[in-house]
C-alpha positions as CSV (number, residue, x, y, z in Angstrom):
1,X,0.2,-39.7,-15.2
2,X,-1.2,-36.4,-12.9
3,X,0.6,-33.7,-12.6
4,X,0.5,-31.5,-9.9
5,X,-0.8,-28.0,-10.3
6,X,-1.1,-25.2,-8.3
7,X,-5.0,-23.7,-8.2
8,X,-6.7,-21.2,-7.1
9,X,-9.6,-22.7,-4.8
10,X,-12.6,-19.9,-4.3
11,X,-15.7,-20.9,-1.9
12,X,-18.4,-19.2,-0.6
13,X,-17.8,-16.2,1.5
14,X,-14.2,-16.8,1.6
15,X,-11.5,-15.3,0.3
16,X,-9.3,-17.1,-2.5
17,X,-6.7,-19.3,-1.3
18,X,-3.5,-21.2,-3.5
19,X,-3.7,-24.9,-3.2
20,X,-1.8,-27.8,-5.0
21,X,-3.7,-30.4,-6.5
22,X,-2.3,-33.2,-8.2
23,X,-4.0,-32.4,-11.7
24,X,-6.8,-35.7,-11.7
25,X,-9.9,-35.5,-12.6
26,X,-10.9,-37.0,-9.1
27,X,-8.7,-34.6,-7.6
28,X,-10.7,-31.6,-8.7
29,X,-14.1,-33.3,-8.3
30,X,-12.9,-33.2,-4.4
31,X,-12.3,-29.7,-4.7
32,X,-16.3,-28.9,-6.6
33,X,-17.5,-31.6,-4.7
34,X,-19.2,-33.3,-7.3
35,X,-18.6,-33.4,-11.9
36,X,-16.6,-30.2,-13.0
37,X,-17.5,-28.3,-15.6
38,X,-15.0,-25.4,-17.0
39,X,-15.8,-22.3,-18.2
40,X,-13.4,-19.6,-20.0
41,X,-14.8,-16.5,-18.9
42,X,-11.1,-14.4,-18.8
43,X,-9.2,-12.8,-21.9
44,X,-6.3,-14.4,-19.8
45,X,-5.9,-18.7,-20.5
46,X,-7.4,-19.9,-17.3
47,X,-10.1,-21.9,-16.6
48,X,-13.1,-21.9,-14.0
49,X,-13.5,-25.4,-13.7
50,X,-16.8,-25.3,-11.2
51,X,-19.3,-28.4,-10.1
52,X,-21.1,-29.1,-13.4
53,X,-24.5,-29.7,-11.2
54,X,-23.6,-26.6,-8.6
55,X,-26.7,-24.2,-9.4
56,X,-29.4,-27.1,-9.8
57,X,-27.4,-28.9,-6.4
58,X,-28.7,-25.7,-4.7
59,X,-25.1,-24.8,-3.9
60,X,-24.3,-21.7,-1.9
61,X,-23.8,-18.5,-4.1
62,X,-20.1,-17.6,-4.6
63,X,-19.4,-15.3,-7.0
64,X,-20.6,-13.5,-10.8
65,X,-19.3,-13.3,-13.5
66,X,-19.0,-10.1,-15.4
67,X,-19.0,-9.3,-18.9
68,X,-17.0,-6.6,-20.7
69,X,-19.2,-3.7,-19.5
70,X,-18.9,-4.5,-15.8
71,X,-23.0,-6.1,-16.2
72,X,-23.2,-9.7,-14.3
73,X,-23.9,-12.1,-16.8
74,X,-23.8,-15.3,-14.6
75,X,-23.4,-16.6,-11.2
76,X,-21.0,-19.8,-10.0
77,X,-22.4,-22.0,-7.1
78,X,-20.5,-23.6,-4.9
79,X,-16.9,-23.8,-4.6
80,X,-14.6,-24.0,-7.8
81,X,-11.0,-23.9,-8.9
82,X,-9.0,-21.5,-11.4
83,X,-6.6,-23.4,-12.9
84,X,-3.8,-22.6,-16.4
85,X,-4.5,-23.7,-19.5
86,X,-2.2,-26.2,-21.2
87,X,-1.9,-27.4,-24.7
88,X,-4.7,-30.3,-24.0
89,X,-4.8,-29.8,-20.3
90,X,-5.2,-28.1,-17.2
91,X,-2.1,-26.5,-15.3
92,X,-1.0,-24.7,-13.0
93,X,-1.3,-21.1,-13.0
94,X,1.6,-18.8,-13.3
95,X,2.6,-16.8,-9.9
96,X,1.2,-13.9,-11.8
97,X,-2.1,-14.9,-12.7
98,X,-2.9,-16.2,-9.1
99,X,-2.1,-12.7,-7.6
100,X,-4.4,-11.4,-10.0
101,X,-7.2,-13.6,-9.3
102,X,-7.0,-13.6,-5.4
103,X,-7.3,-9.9,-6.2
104,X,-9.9,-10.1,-8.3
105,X,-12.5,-12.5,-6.5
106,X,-11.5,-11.7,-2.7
107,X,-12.9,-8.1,-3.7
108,X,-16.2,-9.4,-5.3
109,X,-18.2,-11.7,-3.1
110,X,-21.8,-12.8,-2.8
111,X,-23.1,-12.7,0.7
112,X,-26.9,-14.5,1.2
113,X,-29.0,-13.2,4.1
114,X,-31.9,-15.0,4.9
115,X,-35.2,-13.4,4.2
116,X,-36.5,-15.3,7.5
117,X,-34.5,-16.4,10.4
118,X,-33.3,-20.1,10.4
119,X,-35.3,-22.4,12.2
120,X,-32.6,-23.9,14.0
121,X,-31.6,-23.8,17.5
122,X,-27.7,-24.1,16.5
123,X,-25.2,-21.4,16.1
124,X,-21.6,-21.7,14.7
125,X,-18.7,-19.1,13.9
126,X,-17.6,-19.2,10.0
127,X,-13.9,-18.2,8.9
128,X,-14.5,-14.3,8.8
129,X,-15.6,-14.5,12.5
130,X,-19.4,-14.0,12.2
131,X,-22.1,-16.4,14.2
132,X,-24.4,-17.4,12.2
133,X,-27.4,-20.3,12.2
134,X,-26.8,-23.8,10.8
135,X,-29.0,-23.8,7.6
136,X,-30.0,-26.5,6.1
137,X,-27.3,-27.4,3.1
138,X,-29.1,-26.8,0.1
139,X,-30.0,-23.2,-0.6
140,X,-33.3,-22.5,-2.7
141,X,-32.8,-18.6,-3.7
142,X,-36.2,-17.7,-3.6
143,X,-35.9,-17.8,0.3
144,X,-32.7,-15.3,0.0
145,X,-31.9,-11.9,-0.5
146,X,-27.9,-11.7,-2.0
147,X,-26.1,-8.7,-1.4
148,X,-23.1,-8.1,-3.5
């Protein structure tokens, strides 16, 4: 049997937002949008549980990961999930360790500017209140400049 857990969901060029899931493995493949991989990247016992195929998907940068030294050491594509760690599973994380997070990643962000305009006609306004062109859905970074 699932069990609900509260998350941390983190997308592109958004800031971090709580969320209840109810603890499947389909219910956080919704969330990545696709297989999740996790990764353990914080002293704390969380995990990044991300869309295992997110950088070769050509997902939308989110954010990077830093080691240590404050040196990025890896970047996360696409959308994932922070989640508590159980004794065999994921749970949810403690009031505690979400403030920390929505903290942590709502002050780093990856934004992506096109190195040449969009060839579309379209135009649309994203969460933060910035127009922008509809770009085709998969992102190849060689045609993008990030800006951290």
């Amino acid at each position: 049997m699932d069990n609900p857990m509260k998350v941390l969901v983190v997308e592109p060029m958004k800031a971090p937002y709580e969320r209840e899931i109810s603890g499947s493995l389909a219910s956080m493949q919704e969330v990545v949008g696709g297989d999740i991989s996790a990764t353990y990247p914080f002293d704390d016992p969380i995990a990044l549980i991300h869309n295992d195929l997110g950088k070769l998907e050509g997902l939308p940068p989110n954010r990077l990961l830093y080691d240590d030294n404050g040196v990025p050491y890896d970047m996360v594509c696409g959308t994932f999930i922070l989640a508590g760690l159980g004794d065999e599973n994921f749970v949810s994380l403690t009031p505690e360790q979400s403030q920390k997070y929505q903290r942590h990643f709502g002050r780093h962000m990856i934004l992506v500017i096109p190195k040449e305009p969009a060839k579309t006609k379209k135009k649309e306004k994203n969460d933060m209140n910035i127009w922008h062109d509809i770009a085709p859905s998969r992102v190849k970074p060689e045609d993008f400049w990030a800006v951290i």
